[in-house]
Backbone as CSV, one residue per row, in Angstrom:
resi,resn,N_x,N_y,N_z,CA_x,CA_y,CA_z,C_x,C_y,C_z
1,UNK,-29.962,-103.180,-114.951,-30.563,-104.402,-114.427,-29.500,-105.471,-114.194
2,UNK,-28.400,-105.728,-115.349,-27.341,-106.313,-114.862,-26.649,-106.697,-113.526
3,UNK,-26.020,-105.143,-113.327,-25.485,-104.492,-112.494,-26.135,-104.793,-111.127
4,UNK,-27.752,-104.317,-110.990,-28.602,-105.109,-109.833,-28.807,-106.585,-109.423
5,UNK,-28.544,-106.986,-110.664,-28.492,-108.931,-109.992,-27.391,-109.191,-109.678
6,UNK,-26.263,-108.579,-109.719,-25.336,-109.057,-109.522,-24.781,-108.319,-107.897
7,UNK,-25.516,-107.518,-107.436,-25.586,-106.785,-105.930,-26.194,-108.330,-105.087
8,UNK,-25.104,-108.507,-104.118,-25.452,-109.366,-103.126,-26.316,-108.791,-102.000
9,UNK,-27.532,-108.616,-102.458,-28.653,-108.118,-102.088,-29.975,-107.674,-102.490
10,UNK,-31.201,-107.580,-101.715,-32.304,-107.385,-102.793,-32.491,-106.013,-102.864
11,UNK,-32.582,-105.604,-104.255,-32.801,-103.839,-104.633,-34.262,-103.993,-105.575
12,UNK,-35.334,-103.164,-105.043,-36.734,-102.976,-105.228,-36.749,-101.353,-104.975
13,UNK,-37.508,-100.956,-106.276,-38.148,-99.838,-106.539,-39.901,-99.846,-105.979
14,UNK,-40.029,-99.481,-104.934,-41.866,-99.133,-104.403,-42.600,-98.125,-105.094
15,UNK,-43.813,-98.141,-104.790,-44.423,-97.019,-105.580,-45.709,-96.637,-103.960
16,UNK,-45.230,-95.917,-103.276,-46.384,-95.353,-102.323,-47.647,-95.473,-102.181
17,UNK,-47.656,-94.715,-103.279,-49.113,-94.326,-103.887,-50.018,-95.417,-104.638
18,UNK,-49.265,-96.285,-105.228,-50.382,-97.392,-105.664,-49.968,-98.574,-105.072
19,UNK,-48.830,-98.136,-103.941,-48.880,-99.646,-103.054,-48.193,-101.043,-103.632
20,UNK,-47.261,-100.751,-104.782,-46.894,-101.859,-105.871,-45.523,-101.636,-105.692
21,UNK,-44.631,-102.937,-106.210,-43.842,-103.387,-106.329,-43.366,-103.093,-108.131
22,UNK,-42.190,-102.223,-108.226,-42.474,-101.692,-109.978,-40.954,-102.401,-110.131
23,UNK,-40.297,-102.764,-109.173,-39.160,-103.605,-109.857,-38.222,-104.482,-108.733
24,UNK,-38.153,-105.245,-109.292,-37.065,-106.445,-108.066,-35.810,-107.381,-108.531
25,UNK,-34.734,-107.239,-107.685,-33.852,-107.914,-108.535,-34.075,-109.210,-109.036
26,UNK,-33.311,-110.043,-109.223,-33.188,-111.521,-108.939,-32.859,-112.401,-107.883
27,UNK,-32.299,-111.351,-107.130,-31.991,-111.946,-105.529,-32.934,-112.555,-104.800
28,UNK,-34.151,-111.859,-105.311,-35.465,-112.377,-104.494,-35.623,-113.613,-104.521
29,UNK,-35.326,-114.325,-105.659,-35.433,-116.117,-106.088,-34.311,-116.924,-104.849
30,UNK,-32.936,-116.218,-104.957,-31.728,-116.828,-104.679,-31.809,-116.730,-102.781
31,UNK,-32.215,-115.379,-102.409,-32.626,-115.064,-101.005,-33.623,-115.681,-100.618
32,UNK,-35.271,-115.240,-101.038,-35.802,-115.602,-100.524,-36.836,-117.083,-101.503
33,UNK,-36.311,-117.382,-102.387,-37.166,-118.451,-103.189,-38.345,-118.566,-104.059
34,UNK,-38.793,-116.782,-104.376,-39.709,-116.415,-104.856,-39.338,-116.185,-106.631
35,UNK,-40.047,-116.333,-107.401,-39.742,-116.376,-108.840,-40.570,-115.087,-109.003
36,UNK,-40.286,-114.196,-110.219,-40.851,-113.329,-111.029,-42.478,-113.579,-110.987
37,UNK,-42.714,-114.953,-111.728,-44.374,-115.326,-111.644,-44.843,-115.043,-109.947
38,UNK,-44.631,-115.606,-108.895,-44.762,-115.596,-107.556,-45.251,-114.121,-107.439
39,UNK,-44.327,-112.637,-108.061,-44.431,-111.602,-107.907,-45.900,-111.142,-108.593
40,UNK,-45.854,-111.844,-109.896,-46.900,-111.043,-110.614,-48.286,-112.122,-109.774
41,UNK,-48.545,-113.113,-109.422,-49.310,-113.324,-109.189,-50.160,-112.992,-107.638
42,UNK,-49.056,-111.862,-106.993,-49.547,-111.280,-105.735,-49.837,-109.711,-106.555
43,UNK,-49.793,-109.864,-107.507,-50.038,-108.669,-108.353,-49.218,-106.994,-107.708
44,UNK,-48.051,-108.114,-107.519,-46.688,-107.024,-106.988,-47.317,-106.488,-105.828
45,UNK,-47.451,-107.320,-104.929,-47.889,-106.386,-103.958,-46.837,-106.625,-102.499
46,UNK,-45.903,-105.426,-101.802,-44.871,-105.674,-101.031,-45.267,-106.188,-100.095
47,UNK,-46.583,-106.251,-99.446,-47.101,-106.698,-98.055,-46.853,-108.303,-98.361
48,UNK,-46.729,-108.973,-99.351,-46.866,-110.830,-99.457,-44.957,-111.070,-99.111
49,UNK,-44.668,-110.262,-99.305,-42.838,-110.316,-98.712,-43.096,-110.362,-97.409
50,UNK,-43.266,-109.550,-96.989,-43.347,-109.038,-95.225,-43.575,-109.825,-94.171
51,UNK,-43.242,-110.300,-93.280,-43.710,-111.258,-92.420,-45.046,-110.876,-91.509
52,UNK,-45.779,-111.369,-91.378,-47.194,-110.734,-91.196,-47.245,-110.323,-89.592
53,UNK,-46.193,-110.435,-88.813,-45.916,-109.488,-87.618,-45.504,-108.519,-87.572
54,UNK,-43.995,-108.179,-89.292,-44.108,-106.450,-89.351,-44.549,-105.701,-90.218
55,UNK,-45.710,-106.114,-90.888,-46.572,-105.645,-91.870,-46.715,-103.780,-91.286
56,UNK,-47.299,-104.113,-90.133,-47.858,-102.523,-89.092,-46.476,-101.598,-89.038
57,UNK,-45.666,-102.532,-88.398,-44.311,-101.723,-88.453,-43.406,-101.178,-89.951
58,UNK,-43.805,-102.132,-91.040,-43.235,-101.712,-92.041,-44.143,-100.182,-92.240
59,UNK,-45.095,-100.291,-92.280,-46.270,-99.155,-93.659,-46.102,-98.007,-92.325
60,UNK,-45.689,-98.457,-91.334,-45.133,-97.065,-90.199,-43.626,-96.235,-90.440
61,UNK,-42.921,-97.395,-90.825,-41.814,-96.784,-91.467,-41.498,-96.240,-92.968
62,UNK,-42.590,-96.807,-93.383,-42.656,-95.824,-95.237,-43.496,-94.952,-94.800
63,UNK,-43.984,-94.412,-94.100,-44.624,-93.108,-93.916,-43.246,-91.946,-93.361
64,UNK,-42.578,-92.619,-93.114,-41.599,-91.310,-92.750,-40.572,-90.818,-93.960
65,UNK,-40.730,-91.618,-95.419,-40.314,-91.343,-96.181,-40.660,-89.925,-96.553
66,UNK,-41.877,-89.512,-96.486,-42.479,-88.406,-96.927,-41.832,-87.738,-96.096
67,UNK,-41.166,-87.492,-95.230,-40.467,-86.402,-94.637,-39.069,-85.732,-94.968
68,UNK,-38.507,-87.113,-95.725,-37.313,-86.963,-96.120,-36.605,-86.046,-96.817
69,UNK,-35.676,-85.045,-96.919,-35.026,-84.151,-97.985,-34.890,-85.114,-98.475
70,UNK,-34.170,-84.101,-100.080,-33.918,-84.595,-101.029,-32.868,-85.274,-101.543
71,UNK,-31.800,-85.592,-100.331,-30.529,-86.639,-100.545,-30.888,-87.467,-99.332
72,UNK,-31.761,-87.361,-98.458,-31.839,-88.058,-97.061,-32.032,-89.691,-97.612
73,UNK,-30.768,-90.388,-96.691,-31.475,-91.826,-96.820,-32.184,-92.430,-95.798
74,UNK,-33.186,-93.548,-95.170,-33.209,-93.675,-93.903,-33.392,-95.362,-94.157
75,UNK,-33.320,-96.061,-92.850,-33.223,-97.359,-92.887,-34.095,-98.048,-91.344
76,UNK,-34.506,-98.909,-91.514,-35.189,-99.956,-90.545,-34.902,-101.606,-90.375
77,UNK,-35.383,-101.915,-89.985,-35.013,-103.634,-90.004,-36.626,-104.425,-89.737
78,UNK,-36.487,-105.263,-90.681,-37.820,-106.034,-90.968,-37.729,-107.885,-91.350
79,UNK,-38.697,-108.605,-91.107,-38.115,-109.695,-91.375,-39.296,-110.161,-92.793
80,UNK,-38.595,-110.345,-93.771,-38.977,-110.861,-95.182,-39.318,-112.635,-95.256
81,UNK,-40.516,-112.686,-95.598,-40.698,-114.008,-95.779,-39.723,-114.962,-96.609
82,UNK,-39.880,-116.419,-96.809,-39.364,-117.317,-97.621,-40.256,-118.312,-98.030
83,UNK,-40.040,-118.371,-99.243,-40.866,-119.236,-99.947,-41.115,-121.000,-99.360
84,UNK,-40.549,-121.094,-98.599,-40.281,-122.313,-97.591,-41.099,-122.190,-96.752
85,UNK,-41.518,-121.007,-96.455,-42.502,-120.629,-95.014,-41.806,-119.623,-93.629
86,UNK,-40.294,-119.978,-93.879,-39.918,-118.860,-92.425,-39.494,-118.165,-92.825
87,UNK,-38.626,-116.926,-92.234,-38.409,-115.630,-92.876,-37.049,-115.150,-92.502
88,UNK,-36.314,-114.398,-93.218,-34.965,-114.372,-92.434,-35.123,-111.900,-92.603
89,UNK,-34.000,-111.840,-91.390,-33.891,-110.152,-91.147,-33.502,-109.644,-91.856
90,UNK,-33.729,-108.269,-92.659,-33.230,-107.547,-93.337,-32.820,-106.467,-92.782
91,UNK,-31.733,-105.603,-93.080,-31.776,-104.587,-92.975,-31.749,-103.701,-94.130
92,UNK,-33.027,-102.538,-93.851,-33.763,-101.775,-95.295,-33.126,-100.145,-95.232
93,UNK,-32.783,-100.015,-96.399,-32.480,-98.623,-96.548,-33.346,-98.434,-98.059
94,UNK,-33.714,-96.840,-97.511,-34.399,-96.808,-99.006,-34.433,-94.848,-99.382
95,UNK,-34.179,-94.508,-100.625,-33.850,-93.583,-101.008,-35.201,-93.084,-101.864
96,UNK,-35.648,-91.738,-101.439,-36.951,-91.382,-102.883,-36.258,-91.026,-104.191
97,UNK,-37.097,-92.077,-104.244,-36.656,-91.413,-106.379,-37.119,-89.888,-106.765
98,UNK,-38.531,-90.795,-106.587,-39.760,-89.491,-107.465,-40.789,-89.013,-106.439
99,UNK,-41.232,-87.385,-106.600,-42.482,-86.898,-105.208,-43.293,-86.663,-106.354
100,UNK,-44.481,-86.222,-105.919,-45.634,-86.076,-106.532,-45.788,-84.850,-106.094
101,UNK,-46.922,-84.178,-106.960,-47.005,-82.446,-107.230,-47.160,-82.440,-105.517
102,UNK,-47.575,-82.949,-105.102,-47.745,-82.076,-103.435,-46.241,-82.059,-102.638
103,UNK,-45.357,-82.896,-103.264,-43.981,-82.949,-102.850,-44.007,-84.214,-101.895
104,UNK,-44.848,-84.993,-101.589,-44.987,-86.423,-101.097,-44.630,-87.575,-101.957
105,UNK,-43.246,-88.757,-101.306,-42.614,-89.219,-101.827,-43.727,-90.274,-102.535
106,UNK,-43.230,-90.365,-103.532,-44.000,-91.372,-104.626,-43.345,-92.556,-104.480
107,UNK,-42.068,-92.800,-104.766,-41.410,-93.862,-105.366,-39.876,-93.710,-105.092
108,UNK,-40.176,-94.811,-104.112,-38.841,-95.158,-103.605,-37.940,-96.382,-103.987
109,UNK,-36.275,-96.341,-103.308,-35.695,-97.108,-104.216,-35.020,-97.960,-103.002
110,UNK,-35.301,-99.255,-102.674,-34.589,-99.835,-101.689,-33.653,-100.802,-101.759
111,UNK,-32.666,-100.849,-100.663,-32.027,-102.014,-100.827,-31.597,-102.435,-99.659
112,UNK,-31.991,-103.875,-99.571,-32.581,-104.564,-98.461,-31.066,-105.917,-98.001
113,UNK,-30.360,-105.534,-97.194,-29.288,-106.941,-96.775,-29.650,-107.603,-95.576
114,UNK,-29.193,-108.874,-96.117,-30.061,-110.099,-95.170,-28.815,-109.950,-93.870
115,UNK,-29.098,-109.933,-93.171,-28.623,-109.590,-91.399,-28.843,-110.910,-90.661
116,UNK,-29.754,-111.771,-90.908,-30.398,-112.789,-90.573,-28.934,-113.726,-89.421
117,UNK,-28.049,-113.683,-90.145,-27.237,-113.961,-88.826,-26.538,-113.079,-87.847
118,UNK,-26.187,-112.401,-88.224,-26.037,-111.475,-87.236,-27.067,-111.149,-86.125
119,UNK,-28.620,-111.579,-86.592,-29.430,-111.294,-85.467,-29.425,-112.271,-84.509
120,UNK,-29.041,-113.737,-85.454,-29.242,-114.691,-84.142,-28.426,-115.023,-83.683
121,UNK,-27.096,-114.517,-84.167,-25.884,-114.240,-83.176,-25.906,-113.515,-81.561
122,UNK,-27.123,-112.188,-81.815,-27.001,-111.100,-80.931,-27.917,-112.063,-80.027
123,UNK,-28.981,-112.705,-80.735,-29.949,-113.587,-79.496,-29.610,-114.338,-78.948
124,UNK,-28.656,-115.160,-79.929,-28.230,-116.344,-79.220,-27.184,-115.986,-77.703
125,UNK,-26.361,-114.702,-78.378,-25.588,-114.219,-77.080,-26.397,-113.693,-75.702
126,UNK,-27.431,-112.933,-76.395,-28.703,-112.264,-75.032,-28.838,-113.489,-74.558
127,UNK,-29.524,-114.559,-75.242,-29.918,-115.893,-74.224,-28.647,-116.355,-73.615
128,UNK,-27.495,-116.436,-73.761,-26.448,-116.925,-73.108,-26.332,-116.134,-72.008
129,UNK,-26.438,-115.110,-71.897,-25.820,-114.148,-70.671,-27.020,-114.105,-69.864
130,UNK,-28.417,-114.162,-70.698,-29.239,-114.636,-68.777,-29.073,-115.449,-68.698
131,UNK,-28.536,-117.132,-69.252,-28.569,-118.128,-68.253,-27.719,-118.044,-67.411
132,UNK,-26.541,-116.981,-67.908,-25.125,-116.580,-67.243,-25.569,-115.715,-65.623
133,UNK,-26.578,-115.099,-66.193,-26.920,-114.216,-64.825,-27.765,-114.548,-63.859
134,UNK,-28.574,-115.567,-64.477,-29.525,-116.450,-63.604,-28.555,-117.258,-62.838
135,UNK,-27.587,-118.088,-63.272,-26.531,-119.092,-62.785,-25.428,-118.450,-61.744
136,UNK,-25.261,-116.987,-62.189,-24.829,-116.099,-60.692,-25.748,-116.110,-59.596
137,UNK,-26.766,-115.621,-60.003,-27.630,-115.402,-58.874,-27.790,-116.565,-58.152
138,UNK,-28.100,-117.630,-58.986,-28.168,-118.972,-57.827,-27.179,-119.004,-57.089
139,UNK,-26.026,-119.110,-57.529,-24.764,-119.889,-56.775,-24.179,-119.083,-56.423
140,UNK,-24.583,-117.738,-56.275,-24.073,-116.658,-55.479,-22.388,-116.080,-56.009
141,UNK,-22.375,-115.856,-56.894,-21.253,-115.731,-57.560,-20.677,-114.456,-58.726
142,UNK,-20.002,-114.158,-58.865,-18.968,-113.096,-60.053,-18.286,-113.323,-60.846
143,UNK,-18.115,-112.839,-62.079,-16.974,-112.862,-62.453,-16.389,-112.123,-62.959
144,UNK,-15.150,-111.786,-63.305,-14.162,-110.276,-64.037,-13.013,-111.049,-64.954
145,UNK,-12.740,-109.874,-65.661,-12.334,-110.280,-66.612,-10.740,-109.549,-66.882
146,UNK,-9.478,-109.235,-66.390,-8.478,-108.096,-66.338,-7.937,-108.313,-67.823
147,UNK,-7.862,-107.076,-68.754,-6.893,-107.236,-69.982,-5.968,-106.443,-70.058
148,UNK,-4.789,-106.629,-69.433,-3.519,-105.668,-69.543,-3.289,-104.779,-70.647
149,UNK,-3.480,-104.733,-71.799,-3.968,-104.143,-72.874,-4.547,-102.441,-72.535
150,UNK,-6.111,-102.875,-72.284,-6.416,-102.116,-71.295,-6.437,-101.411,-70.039
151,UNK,-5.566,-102.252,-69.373,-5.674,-102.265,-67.785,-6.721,-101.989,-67.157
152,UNK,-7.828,-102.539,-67.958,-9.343,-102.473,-67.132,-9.960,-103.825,-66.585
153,UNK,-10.227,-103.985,-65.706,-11.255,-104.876,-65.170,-12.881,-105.076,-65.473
154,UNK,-13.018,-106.268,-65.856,-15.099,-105.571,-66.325,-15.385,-106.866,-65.434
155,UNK,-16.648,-106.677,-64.726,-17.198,-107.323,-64.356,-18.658,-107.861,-64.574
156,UNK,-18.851,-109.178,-64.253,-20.166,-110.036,-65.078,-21.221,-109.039,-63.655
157,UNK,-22.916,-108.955,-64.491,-23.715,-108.415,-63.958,-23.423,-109.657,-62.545
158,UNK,-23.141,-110.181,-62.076,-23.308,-111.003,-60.661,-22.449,-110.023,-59.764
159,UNK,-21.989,-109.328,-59.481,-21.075,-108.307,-59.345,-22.352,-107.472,-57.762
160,UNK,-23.311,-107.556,-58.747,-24.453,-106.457,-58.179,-25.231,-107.045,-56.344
161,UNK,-25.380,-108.492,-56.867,-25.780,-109.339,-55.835,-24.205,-109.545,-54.486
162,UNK,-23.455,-109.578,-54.909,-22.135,-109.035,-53.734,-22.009,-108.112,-53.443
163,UNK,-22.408,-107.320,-53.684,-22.111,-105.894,-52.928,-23.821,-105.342,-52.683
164,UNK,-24.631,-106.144,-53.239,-25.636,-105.716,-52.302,-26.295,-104.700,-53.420
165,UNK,-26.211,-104.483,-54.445,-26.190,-103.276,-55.053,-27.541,-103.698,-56.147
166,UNK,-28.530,-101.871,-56.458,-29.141,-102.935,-57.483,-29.083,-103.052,-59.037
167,UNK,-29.232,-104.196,-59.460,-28.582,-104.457,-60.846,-28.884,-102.802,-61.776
168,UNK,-29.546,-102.108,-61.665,-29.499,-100.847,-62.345,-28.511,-100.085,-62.582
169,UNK,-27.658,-100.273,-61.218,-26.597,-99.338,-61.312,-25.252,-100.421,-61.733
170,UNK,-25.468,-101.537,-62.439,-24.064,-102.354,-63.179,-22.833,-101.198,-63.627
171,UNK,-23.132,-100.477,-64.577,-22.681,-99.832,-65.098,-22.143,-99.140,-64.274
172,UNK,-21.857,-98.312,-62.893,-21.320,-97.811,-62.341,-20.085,-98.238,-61.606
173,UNK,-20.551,-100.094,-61.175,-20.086,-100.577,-60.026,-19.360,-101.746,-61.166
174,UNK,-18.886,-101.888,-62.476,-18.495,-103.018,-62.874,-17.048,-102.665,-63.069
175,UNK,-16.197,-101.282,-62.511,-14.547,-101.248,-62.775,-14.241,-102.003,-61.263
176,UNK,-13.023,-102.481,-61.286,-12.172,-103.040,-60.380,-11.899,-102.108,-59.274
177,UNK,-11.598,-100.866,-59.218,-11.648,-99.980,-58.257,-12.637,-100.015,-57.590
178,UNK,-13.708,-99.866,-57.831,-15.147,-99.520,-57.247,-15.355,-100.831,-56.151
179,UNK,-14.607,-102.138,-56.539,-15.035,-103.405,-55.970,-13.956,-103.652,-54.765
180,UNK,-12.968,-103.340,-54.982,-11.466,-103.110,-54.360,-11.828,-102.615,-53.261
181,UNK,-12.530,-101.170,-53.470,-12.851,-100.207,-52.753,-13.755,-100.861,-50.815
182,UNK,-14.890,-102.191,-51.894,-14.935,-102.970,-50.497,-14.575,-103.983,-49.594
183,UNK,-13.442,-104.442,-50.569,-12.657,-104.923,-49.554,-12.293,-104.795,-48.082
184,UNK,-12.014,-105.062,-46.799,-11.713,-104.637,-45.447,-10.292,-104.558,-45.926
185,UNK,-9.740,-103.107,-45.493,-8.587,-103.034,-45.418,-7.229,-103.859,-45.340
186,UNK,-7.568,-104.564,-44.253,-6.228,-105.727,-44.068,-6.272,-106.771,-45.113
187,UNK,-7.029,-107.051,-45.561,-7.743,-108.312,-46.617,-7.162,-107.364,-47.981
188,UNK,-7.296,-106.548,-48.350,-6.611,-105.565,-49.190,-5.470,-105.793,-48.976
189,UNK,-4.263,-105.131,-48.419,-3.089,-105.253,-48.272,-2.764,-107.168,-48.459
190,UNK,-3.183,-107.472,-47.933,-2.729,-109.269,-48.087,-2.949,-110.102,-49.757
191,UNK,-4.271,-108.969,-50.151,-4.939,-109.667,-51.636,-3.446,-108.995,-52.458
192,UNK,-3.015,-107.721,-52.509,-1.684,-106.936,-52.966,-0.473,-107.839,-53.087
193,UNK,-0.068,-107.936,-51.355,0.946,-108.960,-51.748,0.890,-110.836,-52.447
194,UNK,-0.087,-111.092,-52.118,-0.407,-112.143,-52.798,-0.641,-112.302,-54.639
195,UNK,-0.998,-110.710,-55.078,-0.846,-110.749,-56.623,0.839,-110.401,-56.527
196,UNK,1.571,-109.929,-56.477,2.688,-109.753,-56.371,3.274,-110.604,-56.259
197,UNK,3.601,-111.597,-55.757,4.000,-113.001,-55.746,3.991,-113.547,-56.724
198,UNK,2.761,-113.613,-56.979,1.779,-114.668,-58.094,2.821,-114.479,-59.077
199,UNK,2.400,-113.039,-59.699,3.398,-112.472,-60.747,4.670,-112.736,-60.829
200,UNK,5.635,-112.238,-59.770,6.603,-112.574,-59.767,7.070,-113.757,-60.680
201,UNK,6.397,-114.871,-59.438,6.806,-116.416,-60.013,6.364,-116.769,-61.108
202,UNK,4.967,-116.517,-61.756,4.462,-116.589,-62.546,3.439,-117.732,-62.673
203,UNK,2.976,-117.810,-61.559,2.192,-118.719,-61.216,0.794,-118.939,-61.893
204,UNK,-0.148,-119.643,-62.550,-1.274,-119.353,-63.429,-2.848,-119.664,-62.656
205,UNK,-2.570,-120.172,-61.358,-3.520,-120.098,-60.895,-3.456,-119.873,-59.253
206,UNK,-4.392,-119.279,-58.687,-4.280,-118.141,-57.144,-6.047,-118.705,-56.644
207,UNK,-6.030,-119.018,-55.439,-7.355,-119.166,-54.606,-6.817,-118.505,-53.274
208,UNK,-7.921,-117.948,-52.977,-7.896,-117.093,-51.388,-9.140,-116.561,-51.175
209,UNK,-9.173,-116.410,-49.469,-10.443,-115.954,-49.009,-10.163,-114.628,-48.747
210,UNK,-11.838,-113.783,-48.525,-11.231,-112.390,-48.260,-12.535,-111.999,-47.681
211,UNK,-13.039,-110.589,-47.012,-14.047,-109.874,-46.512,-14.220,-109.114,-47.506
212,UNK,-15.675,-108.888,-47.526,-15.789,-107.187,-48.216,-17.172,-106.500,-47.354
213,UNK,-17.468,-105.489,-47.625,-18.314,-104.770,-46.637,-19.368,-104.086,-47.639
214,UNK,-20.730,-104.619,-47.585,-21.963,-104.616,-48.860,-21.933,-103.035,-49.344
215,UNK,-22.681,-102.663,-50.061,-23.067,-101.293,-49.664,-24.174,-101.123,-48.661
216,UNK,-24.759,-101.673,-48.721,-25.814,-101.730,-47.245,-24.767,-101.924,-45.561
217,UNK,-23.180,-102.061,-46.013,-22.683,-102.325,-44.629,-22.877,-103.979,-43.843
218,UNK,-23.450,-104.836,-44.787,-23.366,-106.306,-44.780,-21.890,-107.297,-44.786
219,UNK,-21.433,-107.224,-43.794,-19.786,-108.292,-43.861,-20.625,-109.180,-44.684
220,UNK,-19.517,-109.552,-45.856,-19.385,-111.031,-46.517,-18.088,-111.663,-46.772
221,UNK,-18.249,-112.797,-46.662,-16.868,-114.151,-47.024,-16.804,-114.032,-48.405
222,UNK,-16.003,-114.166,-49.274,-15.684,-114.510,-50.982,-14.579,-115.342,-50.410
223,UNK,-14.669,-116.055,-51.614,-13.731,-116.917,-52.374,-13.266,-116.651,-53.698
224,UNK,-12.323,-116.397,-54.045,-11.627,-115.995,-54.984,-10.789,-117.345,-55.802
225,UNK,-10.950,-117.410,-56.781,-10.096,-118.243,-57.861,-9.719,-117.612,-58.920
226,UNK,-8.440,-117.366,-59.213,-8.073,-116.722,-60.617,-6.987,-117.455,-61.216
227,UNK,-7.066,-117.294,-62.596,-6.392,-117.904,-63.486,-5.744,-116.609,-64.119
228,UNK,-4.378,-117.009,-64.177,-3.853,-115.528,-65.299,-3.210,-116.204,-66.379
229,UNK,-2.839,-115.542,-67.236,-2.528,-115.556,-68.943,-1.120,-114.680,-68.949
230,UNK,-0.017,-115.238,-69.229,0.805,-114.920,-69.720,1.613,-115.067,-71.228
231,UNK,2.785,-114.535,-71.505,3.090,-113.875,-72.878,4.008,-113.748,-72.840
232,UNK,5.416,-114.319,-73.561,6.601,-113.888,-73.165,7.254,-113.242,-72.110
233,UNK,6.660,-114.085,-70.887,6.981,-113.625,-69.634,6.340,-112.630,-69.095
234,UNK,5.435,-112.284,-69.682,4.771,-111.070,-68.939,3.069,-110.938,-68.631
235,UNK,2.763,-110.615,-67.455,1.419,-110.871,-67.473,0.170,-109.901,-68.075
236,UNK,-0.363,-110.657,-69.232,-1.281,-110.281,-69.995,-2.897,-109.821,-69.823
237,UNK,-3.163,-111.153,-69.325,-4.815,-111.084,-68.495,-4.793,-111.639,-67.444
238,UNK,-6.287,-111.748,-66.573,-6.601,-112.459,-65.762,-8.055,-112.804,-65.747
239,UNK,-8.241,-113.884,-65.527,-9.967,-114.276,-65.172,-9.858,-114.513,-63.461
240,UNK,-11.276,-114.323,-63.551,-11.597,-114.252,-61.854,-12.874,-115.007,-61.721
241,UNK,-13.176,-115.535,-60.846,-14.690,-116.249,-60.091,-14.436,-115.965,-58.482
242,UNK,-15.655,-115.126,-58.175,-15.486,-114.667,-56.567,-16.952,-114.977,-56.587
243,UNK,-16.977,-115.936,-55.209,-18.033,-116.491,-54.956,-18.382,-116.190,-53.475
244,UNK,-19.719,-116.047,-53.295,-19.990,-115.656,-51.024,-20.029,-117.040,-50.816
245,UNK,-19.407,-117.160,-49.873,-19.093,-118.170,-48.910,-19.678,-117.843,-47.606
246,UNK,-20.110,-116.746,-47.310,-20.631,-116.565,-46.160,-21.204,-117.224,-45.259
């Protein structure tokens, strides 16, 4: 029991079969604000943790316990109330202790780490990148990203709306080759010697116009602005914004 309060995390023993809560660290107070009494007076029952949107989804995922061999661990993600009223993410792993004569898990042993930022890290980034992709689409625009490192080019989903292409296929059409590729020839050779230069001198910022040809076979105008990143003389990255001007 020591040993468990002192795990920066909550570790709870379930019981399946009678639906109870048979042991909880102390974390529960420090995490989520709930005291020992709090426990006994829901008369240990795990559903008063649970946030009452994944109640369905939790008692769906302790049913697959019963499937488990006998070293299998498995894990889900759920959001645990707070004694305050809101609830922060866990991520649950939980191991069977004990089966019952039919070999159906009885009593399991979990341990539950709060994720809670990491999730609203990942949202907060999802919401950043549609306003990012909404704000292409308006203003008709791209952007890429070159890391010499890599020597790869990635390009922002706005990529799809210049070449005409539909956003499904991002993933195909987001290397630098593939985009190169529609360039008009002469506009190619001129974009070449113009990075060549750049480099040379070491210049950190480049604007120029150019053609490219849709995949539908649509001529368009871009505008190009790039900024590059250098490093003891040598060029490292580049950012790009290519916008239709058409």
């Amino acid at each position: 029991h020591s040993v468990y309060d002192l795990f920066p995390g909550l570790i709870y023993v379930y019981d399946l079969d009678k639906k109870k809560l048979r042991y909880i660290n102390k974390k529960i107070t420090e995490s989520l604000g709930f005291s020992y009494d709090d426990i006994k007076e829901w008369d240990h029952d795990l559903a008063k943790l649970i946030f009452k949107e994944d109640i369905d989804l939790v008692q769906k995922e302790l049913e697959r316990y019963h499937g488990l061999k006998e070293n299998d661990v498995y894990g889900y993600q759920c959001r645990l109330n707070r004694k305050e009223g809101d609830y922060l993410h866990f991520q649950v792993t939980g191991k069977v202790l004990r089966r019952n004569e039919n070999g159906k898990a009885e009593s399991i042993l979990f341990i539950a780490q709060d994720i809670n930022e990491q999730v609203r890290s990942a949202t907060e980034s999802k919401v950043f990148n549609e306003i990012l992709e909404d704000t292409e689409n308006l203003l008709e625009f791209a952007t890429w990203r070159w890391e010499g490192s890599s020597d790869q080019v990635k390009w922002s989903r706005g990529v799809c709306a210049l070449l005409n292409f539909n956003p499904k296929d991002y993933e195909k059409i987001m290397s630098g080759d593939f985009f190169m590729s529609h360039v008009l020839p002469d506009d190619k050779k001129r974009i070449d010697q113009l990075y060549d230069k750049v480099v040379e001198s070491k210049q950190p910022l480049l604007t120029y116009e150019y053609s490219i040809k849709t995949y539908d076979n649509e001529i368009k105008k871009i505008r190009a602005n790039i900024k590059f990143r250098y490093a003891d003389g040598q060029l490292v990255g580049a950012f790009g914004i290519n916008r239709d001007i058409t």
